[in-house]
C-alpha positions in Angstrom: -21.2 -36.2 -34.8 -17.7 -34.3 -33.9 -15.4 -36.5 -32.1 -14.7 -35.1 -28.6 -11.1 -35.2 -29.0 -9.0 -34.5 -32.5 -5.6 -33.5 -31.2 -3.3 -37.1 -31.9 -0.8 -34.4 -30.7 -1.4 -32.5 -33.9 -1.0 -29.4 -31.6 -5.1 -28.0 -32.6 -5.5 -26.6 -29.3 -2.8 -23.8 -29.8 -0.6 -24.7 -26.7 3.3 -25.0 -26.5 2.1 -28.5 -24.7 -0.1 -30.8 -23.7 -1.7 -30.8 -20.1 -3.4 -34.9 -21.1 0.1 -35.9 -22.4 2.0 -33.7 -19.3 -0.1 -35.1 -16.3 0.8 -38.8 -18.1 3.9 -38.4 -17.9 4.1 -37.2 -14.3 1.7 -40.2 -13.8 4.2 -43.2 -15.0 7.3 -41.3 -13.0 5.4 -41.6 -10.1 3.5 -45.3 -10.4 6.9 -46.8 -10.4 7.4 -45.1 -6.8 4.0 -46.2 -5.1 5.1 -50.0 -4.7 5.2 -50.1 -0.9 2.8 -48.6 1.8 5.9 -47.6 4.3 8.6 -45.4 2.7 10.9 -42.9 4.3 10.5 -39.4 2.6 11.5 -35.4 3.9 8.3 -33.3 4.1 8.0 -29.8 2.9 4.9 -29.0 4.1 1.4 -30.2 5.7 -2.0 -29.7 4.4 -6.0 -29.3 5.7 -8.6 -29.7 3.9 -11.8 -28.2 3.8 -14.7 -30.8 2.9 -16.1 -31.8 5.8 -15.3 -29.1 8.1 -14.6 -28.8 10.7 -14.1 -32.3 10.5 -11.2 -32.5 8.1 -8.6 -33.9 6.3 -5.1 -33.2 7.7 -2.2 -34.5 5.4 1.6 -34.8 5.6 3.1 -34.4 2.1 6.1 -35.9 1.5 7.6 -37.4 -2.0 7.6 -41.2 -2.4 12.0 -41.1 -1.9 14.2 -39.1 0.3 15.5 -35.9 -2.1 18.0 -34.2 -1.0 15.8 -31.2 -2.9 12.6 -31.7 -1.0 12.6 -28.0 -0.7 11.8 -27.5 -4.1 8.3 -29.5 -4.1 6.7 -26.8 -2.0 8.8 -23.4 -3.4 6.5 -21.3 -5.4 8.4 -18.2 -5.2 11.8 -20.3 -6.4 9.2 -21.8 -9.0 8.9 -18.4 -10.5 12.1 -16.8 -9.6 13.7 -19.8 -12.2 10.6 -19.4 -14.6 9.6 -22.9 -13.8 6.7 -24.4 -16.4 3.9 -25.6 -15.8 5.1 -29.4 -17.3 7.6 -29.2 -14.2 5.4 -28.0 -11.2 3.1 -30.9 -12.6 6.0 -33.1 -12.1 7.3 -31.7 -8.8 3.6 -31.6 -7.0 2.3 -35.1 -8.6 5.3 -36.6 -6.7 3.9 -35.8 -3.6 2.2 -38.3 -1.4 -1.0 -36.3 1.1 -0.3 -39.2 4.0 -3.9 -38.3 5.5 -6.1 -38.5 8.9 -9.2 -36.7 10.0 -9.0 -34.5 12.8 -12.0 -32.0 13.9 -10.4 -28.7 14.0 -10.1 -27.9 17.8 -8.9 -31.9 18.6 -5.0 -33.0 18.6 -3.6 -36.2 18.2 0.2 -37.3 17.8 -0.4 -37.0 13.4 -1.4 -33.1 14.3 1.9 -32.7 16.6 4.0 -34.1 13.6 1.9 -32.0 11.5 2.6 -29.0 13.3 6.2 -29.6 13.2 6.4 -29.7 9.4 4.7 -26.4 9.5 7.2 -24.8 11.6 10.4 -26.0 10.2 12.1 -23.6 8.0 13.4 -26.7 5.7 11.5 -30.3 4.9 11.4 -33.1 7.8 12.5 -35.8 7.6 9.9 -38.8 8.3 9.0 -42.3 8.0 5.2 -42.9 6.6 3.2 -46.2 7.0 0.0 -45.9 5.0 -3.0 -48.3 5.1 -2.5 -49.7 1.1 -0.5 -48.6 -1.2 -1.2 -45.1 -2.7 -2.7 -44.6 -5.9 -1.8 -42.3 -8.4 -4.0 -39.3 -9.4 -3.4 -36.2 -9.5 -5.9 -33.1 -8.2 -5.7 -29.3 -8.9 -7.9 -26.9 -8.3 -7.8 -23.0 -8.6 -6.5 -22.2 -4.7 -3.7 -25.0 -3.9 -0.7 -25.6 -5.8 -1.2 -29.4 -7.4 -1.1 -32.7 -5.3 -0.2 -36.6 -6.1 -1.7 -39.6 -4.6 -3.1 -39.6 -1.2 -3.6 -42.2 1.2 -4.9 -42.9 4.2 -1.8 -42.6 7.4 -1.5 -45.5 9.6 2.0 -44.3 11.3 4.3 -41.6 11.4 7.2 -40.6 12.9 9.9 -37.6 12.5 13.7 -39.2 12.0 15.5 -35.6 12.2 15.6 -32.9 14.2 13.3 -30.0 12.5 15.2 -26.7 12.2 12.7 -24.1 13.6 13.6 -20.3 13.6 13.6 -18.6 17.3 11.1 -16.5 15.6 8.7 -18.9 15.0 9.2 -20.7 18.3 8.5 -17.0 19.9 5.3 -16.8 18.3 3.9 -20.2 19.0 4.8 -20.1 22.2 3.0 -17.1 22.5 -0.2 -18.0 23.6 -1.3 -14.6 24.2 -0.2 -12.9 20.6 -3.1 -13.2 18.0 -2.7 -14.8 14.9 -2.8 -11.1 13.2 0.6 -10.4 14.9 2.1 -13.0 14.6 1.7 -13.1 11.1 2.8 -9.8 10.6 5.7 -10.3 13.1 7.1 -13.4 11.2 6.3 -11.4 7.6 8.6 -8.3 9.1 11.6 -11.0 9.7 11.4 -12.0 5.7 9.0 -15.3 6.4 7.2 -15.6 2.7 3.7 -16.0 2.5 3.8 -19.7 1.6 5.2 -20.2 5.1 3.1 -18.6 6.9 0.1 -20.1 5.0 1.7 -23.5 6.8 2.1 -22.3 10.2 -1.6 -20.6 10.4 -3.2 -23.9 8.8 -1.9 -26.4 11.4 -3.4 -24.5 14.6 0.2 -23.2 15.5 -0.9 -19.3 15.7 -3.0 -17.2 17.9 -4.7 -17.0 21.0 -4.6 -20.3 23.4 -8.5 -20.8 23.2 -9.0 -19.7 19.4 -6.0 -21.8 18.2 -7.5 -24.5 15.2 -6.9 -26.1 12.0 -7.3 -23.7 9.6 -8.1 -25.4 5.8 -5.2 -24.9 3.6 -7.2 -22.8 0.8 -9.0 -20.5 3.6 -5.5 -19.3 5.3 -3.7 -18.5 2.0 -6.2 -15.9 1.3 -6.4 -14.9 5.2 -2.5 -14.4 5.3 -2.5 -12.5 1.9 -5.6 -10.5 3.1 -4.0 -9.6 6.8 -0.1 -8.7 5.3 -1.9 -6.1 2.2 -4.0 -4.4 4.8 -0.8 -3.6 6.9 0.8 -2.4 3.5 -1.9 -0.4 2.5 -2.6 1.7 6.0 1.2 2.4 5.5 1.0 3.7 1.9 -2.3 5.9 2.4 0.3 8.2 4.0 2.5 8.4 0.9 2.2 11.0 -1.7 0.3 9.8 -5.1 2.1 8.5 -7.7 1.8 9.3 -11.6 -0.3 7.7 -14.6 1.4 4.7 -14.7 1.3 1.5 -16.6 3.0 -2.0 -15.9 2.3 -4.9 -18.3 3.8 -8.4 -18.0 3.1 -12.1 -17.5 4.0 -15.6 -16.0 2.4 -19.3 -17.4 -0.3 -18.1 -19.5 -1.3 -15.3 -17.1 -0.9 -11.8 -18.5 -1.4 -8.6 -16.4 -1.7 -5.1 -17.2 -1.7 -3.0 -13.9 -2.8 0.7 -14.0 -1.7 3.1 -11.6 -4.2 6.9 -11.6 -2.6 9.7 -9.0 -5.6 9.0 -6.9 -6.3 8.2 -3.0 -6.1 4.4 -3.0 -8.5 2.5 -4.3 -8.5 -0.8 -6.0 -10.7 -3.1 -8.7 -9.3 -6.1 -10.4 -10.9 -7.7 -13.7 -9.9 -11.7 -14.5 -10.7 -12.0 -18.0 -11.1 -15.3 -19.5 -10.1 -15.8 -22.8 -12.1 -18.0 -25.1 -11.5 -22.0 -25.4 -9.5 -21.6 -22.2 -9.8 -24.4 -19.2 -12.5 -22.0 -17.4 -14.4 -20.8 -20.8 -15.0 -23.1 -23.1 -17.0 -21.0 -25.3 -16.1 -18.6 -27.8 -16.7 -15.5 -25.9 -14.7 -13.8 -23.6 -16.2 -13.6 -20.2 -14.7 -11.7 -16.7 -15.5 -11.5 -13.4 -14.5 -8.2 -11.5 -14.0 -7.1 -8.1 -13.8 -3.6 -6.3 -12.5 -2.2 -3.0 -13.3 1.6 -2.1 -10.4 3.9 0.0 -11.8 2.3 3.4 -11.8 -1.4 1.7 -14.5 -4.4 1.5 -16.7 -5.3 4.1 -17.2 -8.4 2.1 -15.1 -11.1 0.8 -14.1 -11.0 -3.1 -16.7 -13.7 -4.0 -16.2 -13.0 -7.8 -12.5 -13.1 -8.3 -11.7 -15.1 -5.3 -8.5 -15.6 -3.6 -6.8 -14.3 -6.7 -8.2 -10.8 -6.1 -6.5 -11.0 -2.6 -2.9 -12.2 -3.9 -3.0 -9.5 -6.8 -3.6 -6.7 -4.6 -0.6 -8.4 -1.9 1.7 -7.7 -5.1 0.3 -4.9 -6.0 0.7 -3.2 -2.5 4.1 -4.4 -2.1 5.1 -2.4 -5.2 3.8 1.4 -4.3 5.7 0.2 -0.3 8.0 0.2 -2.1 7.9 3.0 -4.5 6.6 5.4 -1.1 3.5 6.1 -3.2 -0.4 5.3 -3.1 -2.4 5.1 -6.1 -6.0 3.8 -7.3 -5.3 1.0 -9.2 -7.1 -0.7 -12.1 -5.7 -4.5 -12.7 -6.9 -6.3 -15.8 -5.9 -9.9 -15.8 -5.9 -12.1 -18.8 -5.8 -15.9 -18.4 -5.1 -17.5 -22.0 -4.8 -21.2 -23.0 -1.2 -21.5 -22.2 -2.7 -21.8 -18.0 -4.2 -25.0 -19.2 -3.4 -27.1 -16.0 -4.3 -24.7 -13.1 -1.8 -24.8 -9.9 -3.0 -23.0 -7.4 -3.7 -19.2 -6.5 0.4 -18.3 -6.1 0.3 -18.0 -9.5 -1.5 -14.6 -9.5 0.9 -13.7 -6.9 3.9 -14.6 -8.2 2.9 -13.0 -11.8 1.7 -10.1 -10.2 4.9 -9.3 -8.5 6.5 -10.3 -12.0 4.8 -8.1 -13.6 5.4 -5.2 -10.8 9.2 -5.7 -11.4 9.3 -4.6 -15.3 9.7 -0.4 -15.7 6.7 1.3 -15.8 5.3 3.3 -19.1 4.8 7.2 -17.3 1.8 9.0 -19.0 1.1 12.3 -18.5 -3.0 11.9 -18.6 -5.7 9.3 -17.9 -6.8 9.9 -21.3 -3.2 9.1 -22.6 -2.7 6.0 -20.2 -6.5 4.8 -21.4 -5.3 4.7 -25.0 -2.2 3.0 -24.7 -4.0 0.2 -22.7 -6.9 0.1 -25.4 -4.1 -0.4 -28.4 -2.1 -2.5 -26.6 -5.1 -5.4 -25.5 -6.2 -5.0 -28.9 -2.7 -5.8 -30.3 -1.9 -8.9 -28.0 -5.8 -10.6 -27.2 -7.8 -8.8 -30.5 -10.4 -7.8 -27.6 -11.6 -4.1 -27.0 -10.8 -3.3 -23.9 -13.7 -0.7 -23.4 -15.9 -3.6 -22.8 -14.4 -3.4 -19.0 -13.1 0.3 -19.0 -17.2 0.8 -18.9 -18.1 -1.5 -16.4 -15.5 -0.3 -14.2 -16.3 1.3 -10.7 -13.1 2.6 -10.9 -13.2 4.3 -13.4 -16.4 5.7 -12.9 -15.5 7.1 -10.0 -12.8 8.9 -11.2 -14.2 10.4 -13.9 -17.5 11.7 -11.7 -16.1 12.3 -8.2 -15.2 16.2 -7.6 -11.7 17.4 -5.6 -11.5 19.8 -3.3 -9.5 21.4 -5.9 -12.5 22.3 -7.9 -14.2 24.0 -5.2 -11.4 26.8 -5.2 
């Protein structure tokens, strides 16, 4: 019989590192810290769980020492903006203690208050913690949330600073008659990133009085990616088309090529997986795929998932920007290099990467079609076609008549 594991660090699996030797590492840094159950920490950000709802897990993350960088554990634009690796968002997230309580999602007790103030505060708070027993280290990741440390359960808490809170968010909490809709896109229109606003709707601090409620961490970063693209693309569907266009890039293991047609908007998005790869272990290459008509979904993206919903925020931001509208074919790629995965901002953040680097212009489909074929081929030795055929997309586009052709 095959031994389960050969590597010895011999390097077999292909990577530039090792995930097993990265998350040890990030465990001994952070075992030396967990040697008390009270500690006094600044916290970038809250969290809420979703087993058990609506009973659920509310948590106040926090590393196990005051940094004066605090910031930087809960940053995933800056992550990507400084081409962070995945050996040192391991390292940030794993320091972070989830100092936990349940709450059911309507209640509110003085954890939630503090809670709520970490999600308003435009920089970390500074706290004191009192756990029940000394936290354990482990470290959990999972395809939505960026990675988290040890948790434990809270037995005090209290806030040692004064939180710095923008009169814009104040205005919108205070609001008790401004839906969560608005107030999201209000905060967005004043430069608020989506990471923040991911905070502020997941603690219950949005939205009308009697609707106001936890709102689990994984559920309200797809809602606030959802809610800011749909404002985007009403906007662009009055722009003029754009041309054949082709962007191609990546960002940790996660290459995109992005396909612009001179079409009414439209939208389908394929996740390919490539073989031996931490969601496909076998030696096939497998996808899942997702599709949104002109007038959108009426269903949520169960296939690709929250990552179809941060793709198209990128995406949209792009052609706002350009003044253009487009139906657009995004093929991602996930290869080996994404061994450790750390959270759906990745697909956001390589997206809009990937959106930054100049365009290839074609003059046809056909054109555009056969770059993309030759250039998969050259970097994955995979025939693109095998998607180009399945595609709705596609499909559409090469059946649906114009007016054009009526005259």
């Amino acid at each position: 019989m095959q031994p389960l594991f050969r590597c010895k660090g011999r390097g077999f699996c292909g990577r530039s590192f090792c995930p097993i030797y990265a998350k040890s590492q990030a465990m001994f840094k952070v075992e030396k810290m967990l040697d008390k159950s009270d500690f006094s920490s600044s916290s970038p950000a809250p969290f809420v769980g979703h087993y058990g709802y609506p009973n659920v897990n509310v948590g106040i993350l926090s590393p196990a020492r005051l940094d004066e960088k605090a910031e930087l554990y809960d940053a995933p634009q800056y992550w990507a903006e400084h081409n962070f690796k995945i050996p040192k968002i391991v390292d940030l997230r794993s320091s972070l203690i989830n100092s936990r309580f349940k709450i059911e999602i309507k209640k509110q007790n003085k954890f939630l208050d503090i809670s709520q103030e970490v999600g308003m505060a435009s920089k970390p708070v500074d706290v004191e913690i009192s756990v029940d027993e000394k936290p354990r280290f482990r470290i959990k990741v999972d395809s939505y949330n960026a990675p988290m440390g040890p948790n434990a359960k809270l037995k005090n808490a209290k806030i040692t600073s004064n939180p710095k809170i923008s009169n814009y968010v104040e205005k919108v909490v205070d609001d008790i008659d401004l839906k969560a809709r608005n107030a999201i896109l209000y905060l967005h229109k004043k430069d608020f990133d989506e990471n923040f606003l991911t905070k502020l709707l997941s603690v219950g601090n949005l939205g009308l009085k009697k609707n106001r409620k936890l709102v689990p961490t994984r559920w309200s970063i797809t809602a606030t990616d959802d809610m800011i693209a749909k404002e985007l693309i009403a906007k662009i569907k009055d722009y003029k088309q754009a041309d054949y266009l082709a962007f191609f890039g990546s960002y940790l293991g996660n290459y995109y090529l992005i396909l612009l047609f001179p079409e009414p908007w439209s939208y389908e998005l394929f996740e390919t997986y490539m073989p031996k790869t931490s969601w496909n272990v076998d030696e096939n290459i497998n996808y899942t795929t997702d599709y949104e008509p002109y007038y959108g979904r009426k269903t949520y993206a169960e296939n690709c998932a929250g990552g179809y919903y941060a793709a198209r925020l990128a995406i949209v931001e792009k052609l706002e920007k350009m003044k253009k509208q487009s139906s657009i074919l995004a093929l991602r790629f996930i290869t080996g290099e994404y061994a450790v995965p750390l959270g759906v901002w990745v697909v956001r953040e390589a997206v809009r990467k990937v959106m930054k680097n100049g365009p290839i212009e074609f003059v046809s489909k056909e054109l555009m079609l056969k770059y993309a074929t030759l250039l998969i081929k050259k970097k994955f030795s995979y025939d693109v076609n095998n998607l180009f055929k399945n595609s709705i997309l596609l499909k559409n586009l090469k059946n649906q008549k114009k007016l054009s052709s009526f005259f």
